[in-house]
N, C-alpha and C positions, 0 to 999 in steps of 0.2 A: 504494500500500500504506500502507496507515495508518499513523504510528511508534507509537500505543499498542499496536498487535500485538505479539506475540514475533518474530515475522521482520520485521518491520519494523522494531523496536527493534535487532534484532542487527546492521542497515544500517550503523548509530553507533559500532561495534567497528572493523568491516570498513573505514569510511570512515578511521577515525582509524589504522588499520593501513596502509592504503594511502599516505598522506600522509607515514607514518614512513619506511615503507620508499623513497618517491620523494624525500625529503629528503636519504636515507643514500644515495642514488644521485647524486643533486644537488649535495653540500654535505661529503660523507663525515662531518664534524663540525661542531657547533656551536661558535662560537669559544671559545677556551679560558677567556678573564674574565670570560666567564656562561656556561661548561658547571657542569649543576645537578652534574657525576661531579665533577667539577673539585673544587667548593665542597663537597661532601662529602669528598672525599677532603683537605680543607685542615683540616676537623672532626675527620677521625677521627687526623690525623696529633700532633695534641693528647695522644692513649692511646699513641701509641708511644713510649714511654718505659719506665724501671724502673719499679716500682712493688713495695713490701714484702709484697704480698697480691697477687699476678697475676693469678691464677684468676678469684677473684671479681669483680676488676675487669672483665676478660675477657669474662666471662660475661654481666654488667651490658650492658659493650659492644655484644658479640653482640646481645643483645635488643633492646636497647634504641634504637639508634644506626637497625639497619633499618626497624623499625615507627615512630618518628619519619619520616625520609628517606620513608614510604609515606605516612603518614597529609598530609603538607604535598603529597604530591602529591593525593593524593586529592582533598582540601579543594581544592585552586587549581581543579581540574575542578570539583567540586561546588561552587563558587561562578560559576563562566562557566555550567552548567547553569543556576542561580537567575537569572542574569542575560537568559540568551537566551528568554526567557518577553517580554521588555522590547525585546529590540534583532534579535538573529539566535539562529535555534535551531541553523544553523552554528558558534555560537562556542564550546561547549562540544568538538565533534568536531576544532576547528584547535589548541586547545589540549591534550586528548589526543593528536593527532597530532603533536604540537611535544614535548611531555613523555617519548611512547613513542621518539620518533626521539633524545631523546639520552644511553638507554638500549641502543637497539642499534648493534652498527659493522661493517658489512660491505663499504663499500668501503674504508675504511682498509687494513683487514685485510689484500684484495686487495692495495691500492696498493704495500703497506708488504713484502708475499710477494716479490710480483715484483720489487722495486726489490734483495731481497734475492738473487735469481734470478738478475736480468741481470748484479748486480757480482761474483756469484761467478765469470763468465767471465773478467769485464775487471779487475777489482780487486778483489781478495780480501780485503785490509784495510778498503776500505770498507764489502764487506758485511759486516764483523768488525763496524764498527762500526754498520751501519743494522740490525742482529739484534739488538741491545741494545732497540729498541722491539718487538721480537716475544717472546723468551724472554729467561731473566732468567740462561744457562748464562754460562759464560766462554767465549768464541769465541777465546781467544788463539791455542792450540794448533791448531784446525780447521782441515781441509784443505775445498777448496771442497764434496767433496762430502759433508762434514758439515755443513756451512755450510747446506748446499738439502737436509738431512735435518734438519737443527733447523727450518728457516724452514715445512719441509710441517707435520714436528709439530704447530709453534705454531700454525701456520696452523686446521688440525683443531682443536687441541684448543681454540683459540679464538673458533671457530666456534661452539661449544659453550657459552664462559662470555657471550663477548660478543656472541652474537646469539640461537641457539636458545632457550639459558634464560630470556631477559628475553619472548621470542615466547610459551612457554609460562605464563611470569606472568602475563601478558597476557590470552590464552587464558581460563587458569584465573578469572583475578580476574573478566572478562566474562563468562565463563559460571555464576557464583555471581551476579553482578548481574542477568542473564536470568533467572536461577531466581526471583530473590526479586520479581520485573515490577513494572512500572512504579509502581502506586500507593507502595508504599517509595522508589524511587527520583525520585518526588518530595516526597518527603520532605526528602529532601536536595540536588535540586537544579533542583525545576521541572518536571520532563518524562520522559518514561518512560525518554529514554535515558540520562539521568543513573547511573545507578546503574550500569549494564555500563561505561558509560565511566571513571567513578570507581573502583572496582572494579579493571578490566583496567587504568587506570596505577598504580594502587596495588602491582598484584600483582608488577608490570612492575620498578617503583622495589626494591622490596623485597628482589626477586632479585638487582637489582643492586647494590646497598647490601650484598646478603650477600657477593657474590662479591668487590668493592672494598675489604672488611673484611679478606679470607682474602688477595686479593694484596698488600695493603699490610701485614698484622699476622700471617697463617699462616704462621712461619718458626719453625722448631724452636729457634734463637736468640732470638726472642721469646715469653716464657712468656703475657704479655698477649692473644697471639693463637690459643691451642689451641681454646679454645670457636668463635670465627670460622674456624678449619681446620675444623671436627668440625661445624659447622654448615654449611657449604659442602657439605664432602664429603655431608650428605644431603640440600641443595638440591639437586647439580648428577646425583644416581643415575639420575633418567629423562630430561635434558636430555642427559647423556653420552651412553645409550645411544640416545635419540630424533636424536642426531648423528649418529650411526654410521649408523641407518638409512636418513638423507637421502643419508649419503655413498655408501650402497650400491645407493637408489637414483639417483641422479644418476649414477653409473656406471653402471646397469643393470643390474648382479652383484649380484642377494643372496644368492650363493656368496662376495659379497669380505663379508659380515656376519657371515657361518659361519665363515669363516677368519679373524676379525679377532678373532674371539672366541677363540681359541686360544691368542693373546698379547697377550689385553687384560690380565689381570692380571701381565704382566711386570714395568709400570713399578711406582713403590710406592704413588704413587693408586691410589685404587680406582676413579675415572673415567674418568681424561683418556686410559689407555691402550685404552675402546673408541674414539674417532673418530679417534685416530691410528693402533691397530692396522687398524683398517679403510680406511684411506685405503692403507697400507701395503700391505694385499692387493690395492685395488683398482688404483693404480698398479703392480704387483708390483715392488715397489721398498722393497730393506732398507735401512728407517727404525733407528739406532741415538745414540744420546744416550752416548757411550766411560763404558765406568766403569759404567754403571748397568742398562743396558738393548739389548734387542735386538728389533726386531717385523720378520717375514718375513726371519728369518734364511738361507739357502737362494737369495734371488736377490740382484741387485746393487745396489751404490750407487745412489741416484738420478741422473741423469744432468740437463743442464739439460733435456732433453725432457721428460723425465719430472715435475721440480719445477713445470715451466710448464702439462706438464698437471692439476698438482696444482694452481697456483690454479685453474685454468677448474673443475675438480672441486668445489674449496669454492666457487664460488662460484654454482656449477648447486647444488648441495645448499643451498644458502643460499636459491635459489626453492624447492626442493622446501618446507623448511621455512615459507615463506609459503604457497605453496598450501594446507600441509594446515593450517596454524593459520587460515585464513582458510575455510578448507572447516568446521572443526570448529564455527569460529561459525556458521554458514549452517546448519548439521546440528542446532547444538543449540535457531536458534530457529526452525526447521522442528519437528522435535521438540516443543518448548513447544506452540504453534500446533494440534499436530495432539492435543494432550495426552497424550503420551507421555512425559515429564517429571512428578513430583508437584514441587507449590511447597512451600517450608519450611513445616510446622503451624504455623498461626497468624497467619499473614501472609496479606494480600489481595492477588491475585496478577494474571495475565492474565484479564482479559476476555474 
């Protein structure tokens, strides 16, 4: 298949998709003194401070801080693009692959659930203290089986910040670079796939720079960070519920999506309570956060059975969401290909 095609170009998505995702299976993280999250989040920790003007500062932040964090990732692809024209037309797809992998985290996630799981049996203080890397509550008070109702929570709800929504950047940013074909996308980097691959890590970076902005500076105690809350909260509208859906399939209940929806708006987000309430129905197991919140009021605490089948659960909906982001490229440069897709006016587009 040619790569100047639309389906053949969309190969350079998929491939670089795939190598993230065998990374995050491999390596769970990149090490901490060159994770690109890491060095951003060293950037943004600069804003967290007073400031006599908050808002605007804020605001500035918000903006400015993610479309910077995309545009440097873009560019590092769009230059291995200009380069693989000279050496390998593989080096632009290992480097979007390396870019996209340390923007998503999904065996952590796992690792870090269940390690929270097992110590709720055996030492309840320890998982007091390994839940401090999942949710940000006070676990002092918790009895074990809040302890493996916070950990499923986080679990869900950050399935959502930290995997789904950077897959959907992704997605998006690649399927804007497909639209616009190949001759623009060498423009900027040599070869048809440049542009989907630059693009989808841009989109990828972006999201996540949003959401690193809202966990580090979105605190009602920090005025510097309402714009990065208020800007989150409408990143993460179809990632939450695009969560919920994976969780609903990967249980094979899209009865536990109808029900999750009943007490998705319990908590005071407006997102995180779909892929938690939905996890919630599909475990049937009352998910509660004391003081605040209640999802599937009506059955019982989670039990460890239940919390253990909670990671297996996030972490099948965690493939769901790769299949269908990796199905969506496949669809959108079948599509192009078949010309069912119009290219931007203006732009000289697929062949």
């Amino acid at each position: 298949m040619a790569i100047g095609s639309p389906l053949g170009a969309a190969l350079a998505p998929l491939a670089a998709l795939t190598i993230a995702v065998a990374l995050d299976l491999a390596l769970a993280e990149p090490p901490a003194r060159v994770h690109p999250v890491a060095l951003f989040g060293s950037i943004v920790g600069r804003f967290d401070r007073s400031w006599s003007r908050p808002r605007p500062v804020g605001v500035a932040v918000a903006v400015a801080l993610p479309l910077a964090a995309a545009a440097v990732a873009g560019g590092v692809v769009a230059v291995a693009g200009a380069t693989s024209a000279r050496v390998s037309p593989a080096i632009p797809v290992l480097v979007a692959g390396a870019l996209l992998f340390s923007t998503v985290s999904l065996r952590l996630l796992l690792a870090t659930t269940a390690e929270v799981v097992g110590l709720t049996e055996t030492d309840p203080d320890a998982a007091r203290e390994s839940l401090r890397a999942l949710a940000g509550r006070d676990a002092t008070d918790l009895s074990p089986a809040d302890l493996r109702s916070a950990a499923i929570e986080s679990a869900a709800e950050n399935l959502a910040d930290g995997f789904v929504a950077t897959l959907c950047g992704f997605a998006l940013g690649a399927t804007l670079g497909l639209a616009v074909g190949p001759t623009a996308g060498a423009a900027v980097g040599g070869s048809g796939t440049a542009l989907p691959l630059a693009a989808g890590v841009a989109g990828a970076v972006w999201v996540k720079a949003v959401n690193t902005l809202d966990s580090m500076l979105g605190y009602r105690s920090k005025p510097v960070g309402w714009a990065s809350a208020r800007l989150d909260d409408a990143v993460m509208f179809v990632p939450a519920r695009a969560t919920a859906g994976c969780l609903a399939l990967a249980a094979g209940s899209l009865g536990a999506l109808r029900r999750g929806a009943s007490w998705a708006r319990e908590p005071r987000s407006p997102n995180s309570g779909w892929p938690m309430a939905t996890a919630a129905a599909a475990l049937d197991a009352r998910l509660e956060k004391p003081g605040h919140y209640v999802l599937n009021p009506d059955a019982s605490p989670p039990s460890v059975t239940d919390a253990t089948r909670a990671v297996r659960l996030v972490g099948a909906a965690g493939g769901v969401a790769v299949v269908l982001a990796a199905g969506w490229l496949a669809a959108v440069g079948w599509a192009l290909s078949r010309g069912w897709l119009p290219t931007p006016a203006g732009v000289v587009g697929w062949s």
